[in-house]
N, C-alpha and C positions, 0 to 999 in steps of 0.2 A: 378479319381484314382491318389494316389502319382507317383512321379517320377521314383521309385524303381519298381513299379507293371507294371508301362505303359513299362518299359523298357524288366522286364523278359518278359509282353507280346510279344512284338515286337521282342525281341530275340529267342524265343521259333520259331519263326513263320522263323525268317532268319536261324536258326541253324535246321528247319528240309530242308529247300530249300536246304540247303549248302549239306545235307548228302545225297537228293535223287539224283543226277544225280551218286554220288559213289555207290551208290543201286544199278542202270542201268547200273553203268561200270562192276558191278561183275556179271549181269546178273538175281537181282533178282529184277530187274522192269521191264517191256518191254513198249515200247513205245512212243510217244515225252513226255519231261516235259514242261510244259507252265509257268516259275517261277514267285514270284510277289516279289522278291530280290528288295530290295526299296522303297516298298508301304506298308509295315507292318504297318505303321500307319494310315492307312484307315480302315481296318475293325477291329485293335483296338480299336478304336474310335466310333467305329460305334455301334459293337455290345456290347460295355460298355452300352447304352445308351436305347435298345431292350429291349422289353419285351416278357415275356418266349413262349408266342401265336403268338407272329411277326413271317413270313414266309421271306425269304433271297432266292433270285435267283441270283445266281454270272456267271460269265465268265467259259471258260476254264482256263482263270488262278485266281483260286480261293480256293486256296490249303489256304493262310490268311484267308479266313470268316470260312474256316470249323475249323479251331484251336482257331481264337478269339472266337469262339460263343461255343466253349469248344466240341468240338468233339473228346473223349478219341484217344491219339496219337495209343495205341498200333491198336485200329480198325483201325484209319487212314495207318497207315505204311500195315498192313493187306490186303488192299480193295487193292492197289496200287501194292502190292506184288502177286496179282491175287489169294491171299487164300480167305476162308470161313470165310469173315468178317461177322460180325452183319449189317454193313452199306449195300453193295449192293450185298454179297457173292462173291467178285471179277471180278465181270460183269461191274464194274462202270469205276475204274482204276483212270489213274488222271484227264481226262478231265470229266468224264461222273460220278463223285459222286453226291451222294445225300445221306442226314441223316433226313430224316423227323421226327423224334423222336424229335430232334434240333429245326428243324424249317426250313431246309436247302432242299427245290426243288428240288434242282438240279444245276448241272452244261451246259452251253449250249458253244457249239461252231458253233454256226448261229452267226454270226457279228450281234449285236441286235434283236438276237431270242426270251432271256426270256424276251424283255417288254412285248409284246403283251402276253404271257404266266402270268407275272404278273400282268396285267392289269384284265384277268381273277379273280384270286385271290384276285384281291381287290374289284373286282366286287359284287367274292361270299361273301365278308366278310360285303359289305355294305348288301346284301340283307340276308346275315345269323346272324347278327346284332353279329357276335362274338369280334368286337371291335379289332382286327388286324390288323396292320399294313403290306404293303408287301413293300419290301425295294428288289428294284430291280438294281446289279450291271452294266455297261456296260464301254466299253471304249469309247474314245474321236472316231475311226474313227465311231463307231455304228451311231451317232449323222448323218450322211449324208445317212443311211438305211431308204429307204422308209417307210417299217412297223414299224420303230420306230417312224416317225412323226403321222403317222395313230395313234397309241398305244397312243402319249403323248396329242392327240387332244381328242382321246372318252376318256382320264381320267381326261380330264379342263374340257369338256361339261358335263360328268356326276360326274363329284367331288368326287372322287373315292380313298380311304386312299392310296396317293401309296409313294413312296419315290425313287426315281430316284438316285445313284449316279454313276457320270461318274468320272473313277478317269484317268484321264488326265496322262497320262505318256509318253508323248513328244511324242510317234509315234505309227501309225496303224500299227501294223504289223512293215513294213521295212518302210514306209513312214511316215516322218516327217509331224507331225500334224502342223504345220505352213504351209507347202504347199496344203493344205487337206479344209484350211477355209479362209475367207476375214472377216471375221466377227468374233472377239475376244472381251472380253472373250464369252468362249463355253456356258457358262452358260445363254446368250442372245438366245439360242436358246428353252430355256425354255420360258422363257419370251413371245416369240411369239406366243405362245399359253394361253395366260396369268395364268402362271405356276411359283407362285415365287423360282424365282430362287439365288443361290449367289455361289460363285468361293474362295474358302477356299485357304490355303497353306495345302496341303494333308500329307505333312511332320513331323506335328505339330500334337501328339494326341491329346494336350489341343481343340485345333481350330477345329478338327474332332468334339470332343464328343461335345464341344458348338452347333454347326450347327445343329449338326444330331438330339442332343436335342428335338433345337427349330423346326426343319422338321417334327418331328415323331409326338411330340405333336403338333402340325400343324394339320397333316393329321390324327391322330388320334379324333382330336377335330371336326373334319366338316371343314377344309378349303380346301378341294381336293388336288390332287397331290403339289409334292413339287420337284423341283432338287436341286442337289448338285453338283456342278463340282468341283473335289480334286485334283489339281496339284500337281503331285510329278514326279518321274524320276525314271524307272526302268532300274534297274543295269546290269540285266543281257538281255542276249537275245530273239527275241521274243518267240524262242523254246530254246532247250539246245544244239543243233549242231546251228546255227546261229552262221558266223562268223564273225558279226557284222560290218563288211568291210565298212556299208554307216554311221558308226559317224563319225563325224567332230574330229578333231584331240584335245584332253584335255577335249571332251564335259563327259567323266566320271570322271574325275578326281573332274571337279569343282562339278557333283553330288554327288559324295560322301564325301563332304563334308558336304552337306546339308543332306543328307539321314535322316532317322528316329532314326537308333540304332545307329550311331556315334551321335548326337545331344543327343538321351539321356545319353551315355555311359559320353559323355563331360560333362554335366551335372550333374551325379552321382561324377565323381573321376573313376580314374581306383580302388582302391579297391574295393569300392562298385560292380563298375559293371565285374570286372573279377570277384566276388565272385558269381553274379550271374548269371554270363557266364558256370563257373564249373557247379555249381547245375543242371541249364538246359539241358548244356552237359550231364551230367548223366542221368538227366529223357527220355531224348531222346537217347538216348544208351538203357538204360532200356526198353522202349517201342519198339522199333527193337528186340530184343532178342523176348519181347513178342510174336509180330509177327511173326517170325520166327516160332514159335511153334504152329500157324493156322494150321490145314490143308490145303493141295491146294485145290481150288475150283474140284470140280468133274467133268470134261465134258460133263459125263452123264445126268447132270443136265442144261445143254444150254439154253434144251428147256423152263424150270422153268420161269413160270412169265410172259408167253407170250400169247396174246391176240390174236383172228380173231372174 
């Protein structure tokens, strides 16, 4: 994609971040947000590159894959505002979405809970021969979870379409992912299981979509799982009350430098890209009114959906 498109994406994805925690000041979100304020160019990149049968399992903070992978805003802002979306009828919220129509599982807040769940899914697809890919999100601390090692060893032994990406954003949680490994880069941990693996600038949506590319049609083709470690830097905290008291003193400043939508915005010119800062603004003002107009989820309906 040109530099204009990879931009309004990546901005679409920072400009609805930026308005939901003002959602939750006025009282029509409840709940943490989990932002991914500076990694917009990870699942830009990523889901440029998907095909429409690929299945996508993200983090809790995964609010970027369900908008790059085109998930209508007004359902999105809906699901989150606890009304009667299309996506999960306000039962999902921000951490617990899913759009399977998409291609989108789910969201999991197990510290690398959906591998083993995508590892599934790429199971069913080699033995359903449908020819999908499953492209499973995780962060850098998941990488030291047990059942993620387990998960990344049955999909090298049985060469299983999967796609791994860990997008690196300097810290689990509150702890600094330098203190977390002896063994850099992250992406060596693929490797051990002889898993090709390679460590991108996560910043960069050119460098995104190359990688992810060459991963998918990888694991699409018969070569088994594939990782991708995405270094970038997220700006904001690990929730949205987080009062981020253990950065190092300038350690954001020099990030946002490098961020995603300033690097593109520099790149466009400020006309270009405040033209398409407005536009977006608007679409996303437009999609909130939408919402608004949802019913509220019905309580009466709790029980809807539920299995014994």
């Amino acid at each position: 994609m040109d530099q204009a498109e990879a931009f309004r994406r990546c901005y679409r994805i920072r400009r609805v971040e930026e308005v939901l925690p003002e959602l939750k000041a006025r009282g029509e979100i409840q709940g943490s947000l989990h932002l991914c304020t500076g990694q917009e160019a990870i699942p830009v990149g990523a889901c440029a590159v998907l095909a429409e049968g690929d299945r996508i399992m993200c983090t809790y903070r995964g609010h970027g894959w369900f908008i790059a992978r085109g998930v209508p805003l007004p359902d999105f802002f809906a699901e989150l505002m606890g009304r009667d979306s299309p996506l999960c009828g306000g039962r999902g919220g921000s951490a617990y979405l899913s759009a399977i129509g998409a291609g989108l599982m789910g969201e999991n807040s197990i510290v690398g809970g959906g591998v083993p769940i995508a590892v599934g899914s790429a199971l069913a697809s080699r033995h359903g021969g449908d020819g999908a890919v499953t492209l499973v999100v995780i962060g850098d601390g998941a990488l030291n979870q047990g059942a993620v090692h387990e998960a990344l060893n049955f999909a090298a032994v049985m060469q299983l379409p999967l796609v791994v990406i860990v997008e690196n954003n300097g810290y689990a949680e509150l702890t600094p992912t330098d203190a977390m490994f002896t063994t850099t880069p992250l992406s060596r941990r693929g490797e051990a299981y002889g898993i090709p693996s390679r460590t991108i600038d996560g910043n960069d949506v050119d460098a995104v979509t190359s990688a992810v590319s060459i991963v998918v049609e990888g694991a699409r083709g018969g070569s088994g799982p594939q990782l991708v470690e995405a270094r970038t830097h997220r700006l904001s905290g690990h929730y949205d009350l987080d009062p981020q008291t253990y950065r190092p003193e300038g350690e954001l400043e020099e990030a946002r430098e490098a961020e995603p939508v300033a690097r593109l915005a520099a790149a466009l010119g400020s006309g270009r890209s405040d033209a398409i800062r407005a536009e977006v603004d608007r679409e996303v003002e437009a999609a909130i009114d939408e919402a608004r107009a949802v019913p509220v989820a019905d309580p009466q309906t709790a029980r809807s959906h539920l299995y014994a």
